[in-house]
N, C-alpha and C positions, 0 to 999 in steps of 0.2 A: 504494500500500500504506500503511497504516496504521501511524505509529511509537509507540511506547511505551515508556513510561519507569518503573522500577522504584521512582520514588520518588513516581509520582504517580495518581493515578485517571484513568480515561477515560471519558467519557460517551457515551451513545448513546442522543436522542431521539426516540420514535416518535408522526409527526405531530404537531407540536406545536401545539393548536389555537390560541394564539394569540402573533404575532410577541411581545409582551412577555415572556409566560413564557420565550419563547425567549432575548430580550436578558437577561434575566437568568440563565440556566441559561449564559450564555456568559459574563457578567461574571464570576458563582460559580466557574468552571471556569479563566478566567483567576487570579482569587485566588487561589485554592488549589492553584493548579499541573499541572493536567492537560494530557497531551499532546496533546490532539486531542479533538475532537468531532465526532459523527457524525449526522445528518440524519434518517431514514429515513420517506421515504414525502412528504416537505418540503411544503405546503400554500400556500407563497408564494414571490417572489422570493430576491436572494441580501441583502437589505436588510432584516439582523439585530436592528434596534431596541436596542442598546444603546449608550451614552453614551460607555463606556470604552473602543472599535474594539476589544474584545479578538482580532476573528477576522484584526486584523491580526497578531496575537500568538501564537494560537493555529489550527492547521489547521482550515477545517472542511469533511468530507464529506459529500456528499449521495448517498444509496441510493433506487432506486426501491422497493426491497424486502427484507425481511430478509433472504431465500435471500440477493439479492447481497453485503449486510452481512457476512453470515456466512464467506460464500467469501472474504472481503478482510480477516476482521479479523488481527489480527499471530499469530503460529505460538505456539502454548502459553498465548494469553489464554484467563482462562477468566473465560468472559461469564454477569453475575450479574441476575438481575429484579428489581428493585423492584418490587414488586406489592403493592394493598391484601389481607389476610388470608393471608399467606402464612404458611406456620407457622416459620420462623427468624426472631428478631426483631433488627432492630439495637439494638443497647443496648451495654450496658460489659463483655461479655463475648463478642462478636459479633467474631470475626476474618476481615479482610477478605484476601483471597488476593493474593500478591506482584505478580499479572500478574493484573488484574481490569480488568474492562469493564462498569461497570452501564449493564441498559437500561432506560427507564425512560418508561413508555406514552404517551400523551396524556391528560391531562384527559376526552377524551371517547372514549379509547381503552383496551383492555387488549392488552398483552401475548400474541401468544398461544402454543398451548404446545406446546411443542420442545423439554420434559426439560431444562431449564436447572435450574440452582438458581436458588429465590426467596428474598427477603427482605422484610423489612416493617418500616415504621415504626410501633410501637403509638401510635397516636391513635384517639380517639374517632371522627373523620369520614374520610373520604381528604381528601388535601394536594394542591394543585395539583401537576404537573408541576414547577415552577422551585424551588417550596419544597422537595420533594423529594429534588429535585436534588442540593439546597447544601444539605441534612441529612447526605445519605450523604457529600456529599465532604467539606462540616466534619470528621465521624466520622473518613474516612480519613486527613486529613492528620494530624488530630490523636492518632491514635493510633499513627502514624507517626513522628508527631515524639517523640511517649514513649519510642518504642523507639531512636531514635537518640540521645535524653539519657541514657541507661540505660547 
């Protein structure tokens, strides 16, 4: 089962088409504090490409498939899409939900659709995967951490 922590983000990977975005969607993830990271659909070995061993540090799970993602993830998460065009945008007035799980496609994937809420980063092009990644979770720590200065 999936643990989760209320002071941080969790990530969930779909096919990530290359091991480096991955090493870094796991470094990001160690930085900023997330509990766990999730896999799905995995395209390679368990041999993560990043410098900093975070998955020593950090859980990581692997899904064959979202149905099973979904049946495993922790009770009361509500799981958020990063997706290009989605009509919520992140920005400076985008509140991120206490027990959240973004998932977040491949590069050469989308998301598909399960009535999830989406969000989107406004740019001009879509972002890789990894850059993504460490958009949204910079976002949540740091707006997290506002509220605990506050």
């Amino acid at each position: 089962m999936c643990k989760y922590s209320k002071s941080s983000s969790d990530e969930v990977s779909i096919e990530p088409k290359f091991i480096e975005n991955f090493g870094t969607i796991l470094r990001s993830a160690h930085a900023f504090g997330a509990s766990f990271i999730c896999v799905i659909g995995h395209r390679y070995g368990e041999d993560f490409g990043n410098t900093s061993k975070a998955e020593r540090h950090i859980p990581v799970f692997l899904f064959d498939n979202i149905e099973a993602f979904l049946k495993s993830k922790p009770v009361e998460a509500e799981v958020v899409v990063l997706e290009v065009g989605a009509e919520k945008m992140l920005g400076k007035d985008f509140i991120h939900s206490e027990r959240v799980i973004y998932l977040v496609g491949g590069e050469d994937r989308t998301v598909p659709e399960l009535g999830l809420k989406r969000v989107s980063i406004d740019t001009k092009y879509c972002l890789n995967q990894s850059v993504a990644t460490s958009i949204i979770m910079f976002d949540l720590a740091n707006k997290r951490k506002e509220l605990t200065d506050e």
